[in-house]
N, C-alpha and C positions, 0 to 999 in steps of 0.2 A: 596727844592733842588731836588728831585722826582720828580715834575711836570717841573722846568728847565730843567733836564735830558733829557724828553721824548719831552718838544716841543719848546727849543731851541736851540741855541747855546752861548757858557760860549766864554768869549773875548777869552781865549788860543785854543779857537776853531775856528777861526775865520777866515777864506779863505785868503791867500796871494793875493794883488793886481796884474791883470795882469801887468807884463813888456809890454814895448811896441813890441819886439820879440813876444811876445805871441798874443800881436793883429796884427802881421804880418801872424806871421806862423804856427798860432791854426787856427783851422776851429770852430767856436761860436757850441756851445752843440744842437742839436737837428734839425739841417740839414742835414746831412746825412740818406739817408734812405734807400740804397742799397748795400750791399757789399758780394763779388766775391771773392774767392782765386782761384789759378793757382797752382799746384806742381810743381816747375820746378826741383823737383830731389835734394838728396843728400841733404835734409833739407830747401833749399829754398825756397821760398816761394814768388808771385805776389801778390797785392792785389789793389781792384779795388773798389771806394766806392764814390757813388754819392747821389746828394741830387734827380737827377730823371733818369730815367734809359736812356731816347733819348740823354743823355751827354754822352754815351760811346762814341758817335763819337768823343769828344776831344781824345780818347785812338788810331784811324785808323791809326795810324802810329808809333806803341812804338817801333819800329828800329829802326828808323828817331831821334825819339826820345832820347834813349840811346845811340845812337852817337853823337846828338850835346851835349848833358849831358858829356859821357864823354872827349871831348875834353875842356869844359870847364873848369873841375877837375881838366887839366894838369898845371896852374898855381899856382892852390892851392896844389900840391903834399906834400910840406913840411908841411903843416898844417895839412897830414894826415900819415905822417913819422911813428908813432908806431904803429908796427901792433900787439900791444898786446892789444891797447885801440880799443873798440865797438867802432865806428863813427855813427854820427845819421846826417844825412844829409837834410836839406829840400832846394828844390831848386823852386822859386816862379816865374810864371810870369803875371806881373801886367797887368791893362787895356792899359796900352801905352806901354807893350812889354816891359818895361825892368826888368832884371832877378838881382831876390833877393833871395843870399843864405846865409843859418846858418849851420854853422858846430859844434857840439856837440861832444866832443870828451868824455868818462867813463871810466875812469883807472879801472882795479881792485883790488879789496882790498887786494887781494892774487897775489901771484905766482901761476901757475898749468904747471905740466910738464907732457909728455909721453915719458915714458921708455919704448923703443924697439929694442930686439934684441942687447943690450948694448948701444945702439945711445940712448943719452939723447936731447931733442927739446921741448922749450917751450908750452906747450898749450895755444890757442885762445877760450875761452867756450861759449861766449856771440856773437850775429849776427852783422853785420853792416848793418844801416838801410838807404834805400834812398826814399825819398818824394819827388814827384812832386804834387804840389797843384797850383788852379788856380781857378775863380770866374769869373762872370759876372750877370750884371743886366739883366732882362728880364722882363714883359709886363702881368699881366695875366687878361684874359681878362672871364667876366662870366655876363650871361642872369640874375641874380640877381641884381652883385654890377657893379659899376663904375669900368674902370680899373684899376689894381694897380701893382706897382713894387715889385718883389723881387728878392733876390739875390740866386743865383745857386753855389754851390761849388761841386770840385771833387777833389778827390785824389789817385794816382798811386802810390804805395810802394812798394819795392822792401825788402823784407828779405834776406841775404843771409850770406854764411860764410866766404868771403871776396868780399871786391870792386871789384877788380879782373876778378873775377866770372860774373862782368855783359858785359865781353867783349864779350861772349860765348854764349848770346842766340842771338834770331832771328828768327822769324816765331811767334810772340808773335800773333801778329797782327791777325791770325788764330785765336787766343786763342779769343779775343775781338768779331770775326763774331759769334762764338757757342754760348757766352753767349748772343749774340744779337739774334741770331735764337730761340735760345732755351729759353728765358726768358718768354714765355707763353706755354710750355710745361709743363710734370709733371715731379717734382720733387717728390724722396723718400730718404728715409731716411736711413744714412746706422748704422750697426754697433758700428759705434764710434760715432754716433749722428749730424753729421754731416748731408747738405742734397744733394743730388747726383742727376744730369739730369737721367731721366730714359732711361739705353740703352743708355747712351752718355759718353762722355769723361771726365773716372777718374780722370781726374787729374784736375777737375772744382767742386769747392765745394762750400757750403757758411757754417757758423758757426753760425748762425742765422735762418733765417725760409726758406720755397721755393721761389726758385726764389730769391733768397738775401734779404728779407726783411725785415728791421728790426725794432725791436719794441720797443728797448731798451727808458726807461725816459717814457714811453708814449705817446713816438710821432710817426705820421705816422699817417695812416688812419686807420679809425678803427669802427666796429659797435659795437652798445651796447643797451642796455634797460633802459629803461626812467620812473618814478618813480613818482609823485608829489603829495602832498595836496594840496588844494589851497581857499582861502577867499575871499571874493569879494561882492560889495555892487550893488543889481541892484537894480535902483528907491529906492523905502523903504522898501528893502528885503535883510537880509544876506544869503548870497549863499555858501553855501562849496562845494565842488567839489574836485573828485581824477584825477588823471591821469596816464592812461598806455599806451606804446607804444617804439617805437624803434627811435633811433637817428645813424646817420653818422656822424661821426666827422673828421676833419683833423688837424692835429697837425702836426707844423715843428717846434717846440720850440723857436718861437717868437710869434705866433699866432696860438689860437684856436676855429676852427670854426666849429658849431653844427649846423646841421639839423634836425630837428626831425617830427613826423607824430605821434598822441598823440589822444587815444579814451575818452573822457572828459563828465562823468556824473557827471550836477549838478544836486544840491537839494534844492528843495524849502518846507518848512512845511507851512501851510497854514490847514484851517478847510474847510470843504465841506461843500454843503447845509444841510446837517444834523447835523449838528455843531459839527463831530468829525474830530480831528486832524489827516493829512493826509502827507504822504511823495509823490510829485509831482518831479518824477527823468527826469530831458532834458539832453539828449546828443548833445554834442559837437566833431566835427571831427577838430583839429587844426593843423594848421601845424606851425611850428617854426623854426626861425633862430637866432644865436647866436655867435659872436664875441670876443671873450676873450684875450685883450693884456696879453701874462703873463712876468714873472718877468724873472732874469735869471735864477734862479731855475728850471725853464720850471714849474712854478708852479703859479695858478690864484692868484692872488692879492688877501685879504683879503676883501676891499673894493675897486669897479668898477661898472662906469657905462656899462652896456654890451650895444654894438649896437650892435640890433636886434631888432625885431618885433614875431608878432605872427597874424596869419587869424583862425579864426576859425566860421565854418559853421555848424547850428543847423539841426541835425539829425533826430532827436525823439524827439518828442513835445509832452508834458504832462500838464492839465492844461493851463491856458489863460495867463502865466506871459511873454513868448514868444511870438512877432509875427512870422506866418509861413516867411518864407526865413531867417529867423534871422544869422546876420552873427556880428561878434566881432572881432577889430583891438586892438592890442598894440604894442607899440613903445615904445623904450627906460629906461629899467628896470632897479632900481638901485640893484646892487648886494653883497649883504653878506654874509660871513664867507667862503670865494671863492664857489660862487655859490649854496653853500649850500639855501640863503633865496635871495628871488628877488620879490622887487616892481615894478609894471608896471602898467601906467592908459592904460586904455581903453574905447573906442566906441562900443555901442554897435548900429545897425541899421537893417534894414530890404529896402526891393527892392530898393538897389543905395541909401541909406541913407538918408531914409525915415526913422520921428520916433527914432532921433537919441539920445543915455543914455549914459552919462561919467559916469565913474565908475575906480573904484580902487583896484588891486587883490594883491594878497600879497600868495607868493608858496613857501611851502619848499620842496626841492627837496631830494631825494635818490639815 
């Protein structure tokens, strides 16, 4: 029961299926990667949050914006009659333009009243919330892979302490140019932990890193340090080999993609002409790539094939087990214990694959 506790989940644990609401009007976990707040004053709050920052320009016109929004409202007025209930609003527009809305309405569990000055008037405690969200496909294109599609989401919130309240702004669209000016300036940090344009306009914050970035799930782009053993059979020799060096990764929590640059001394034992046993260390300069579908967890599958490869070019040459130029390909590694252990055959060759050795390496990674 201890070991189910720690790494799994008991059925009464066990995630509610989305509705189909929810695959309309959720944005999927781990595309968002950029998010803005705005103070508009008196508790309210804007918020701006995209999966890449050149989508602010869906935002160039949030006047425009909360005018056609609220004239849409004015049919559904009676579906938002009690002003004691929070409304949670999302208002969608699809690829063919037409608009899908859900209305949420949160009673509270209580009464809350303010007594002033002998006037007794109900109290409102909770915000009414409005979402504008919206998507589209796009194109990406890279000197490595083939081109492929993916999808872009953003999202516009509005916090506030009545609907009301959003007839009253205007000049938002200013607010959208600073954070588009300012988004490669520095940010610092203030106070209350927040982080602040330096020397710019307080009332542009994020709640996450500079510049809005966020890291949250472990997605996003990210650098880090790269770790491995690794086994491998050249001709009629076992080879072991470590690995260090640094990796780029990008994560939008559908796909994770590694690059790595990796200093790779193997070992060959072998006895010299004086017939004692000798350690003959060759380096290896590799570079690597790496493709990781993950689950919706935003977490690596257990067992996957990863596509990717690896090049790797002989540095330091010790002993005759190397020819000089010696370079090594692998393609296609299978992967275990999410990426923890990864098989991958390899070629090994020298000048344009000349002298060319299949071989089979087997890495645990750190």
């Amino acid at each position: 029961m201890l070991v189910i506790s720690i790494n799994g989940k008991t059925i009464a644990q066990e995630e509610a299926p989305l509705t189909n609401a929810d695959r309309i009007f959720n944005i999927p976990p781990g595309y968002l990667k950029r998010s803005f707040i705005v103070d508009l004053g008196k508790g309210n709050k804007m918020q701006i949050e995209l999966s890449h920052i050149d989508d602010l320009k869906q935002f160039k016109n949030i006047d425009s914006l909360l005018h056609i929004f609220l004239q849409d409202m004015i049919p559904l007025k009676d579906s938002l009659a009690d002003e004691m209930a929070s409304k949670h609003i999302d208002y969608l527009t699809d690829e063919l333009g037409r608009k899908k809305i859900r209305i949420q309405l949160h009673k509270p569990g209580g009464s809350s009243f303010l007594l002033q000055q002998g006037n007794l008037s109900a109290l409102k405690l909770e915000q009414d919330t409005v979402s504008f969200l919206g998507s589209y496909v796009y194109t990406v294109t890279s000197t490595i892979l083939k081109p492929f599609t993916e999808i872009r989401y953003y999202r516009l919130s509005f916090f506030v302490n009545q609907l009301s309240d959003l007839n009253s702004y205007s000049g938002l669209n200013e607010k959208v140019n600073t954070i588009q000016e300012n988004q490669k300036s520095r940010w610092v940090k203030g106070d209350n932990g927040a982080w602040y344009i330096k020397n710019g306009d307080r009332s542009i914050y994020s709640n996450h890193q500079p510049a809005g970035f966020i890291s949250d799930s472990g997605t996003g782009d990210y650098l880090t340090s790269l770790s491995s053993v690794s086994f491998q059979n050249y001709k009629n020799y076992f080879v072991p080999a470590i690995s260090v060096g640094i990796g780029l990764g990008f994560n939008n929590g559908k796909v994770k993609k590694e690059l790595g640059l990796l200093w790779e001394p193997n070992f060959f034992f072998a006895k010299n002409a004086q017939g004692s046993l000798r350690t003959y260390r060759n380096d290896f300069l590799t570079f690597t790539y790496k493709r990781f579908p993950l689950k919706k967890e935003n977490d690596v599958p257990a067992f996957s094939f990863i596509n990717g490869f690896s090049f790797g070019y002989l540095i330091r040459r010790s002993g005759d087990f190397y020819e000089k130029n010696t370079m090594r390909i692998g393609v296609e590694a299978v992967s275990l214990f999410k990426g923890k252990i990864n098989l991958e055959p390899v070629l090994y060759f020298n000048n344009f694959f000349k002298g060319v050795t299949p071989g089979l390496r087997l890495s645990v990674n750190f």
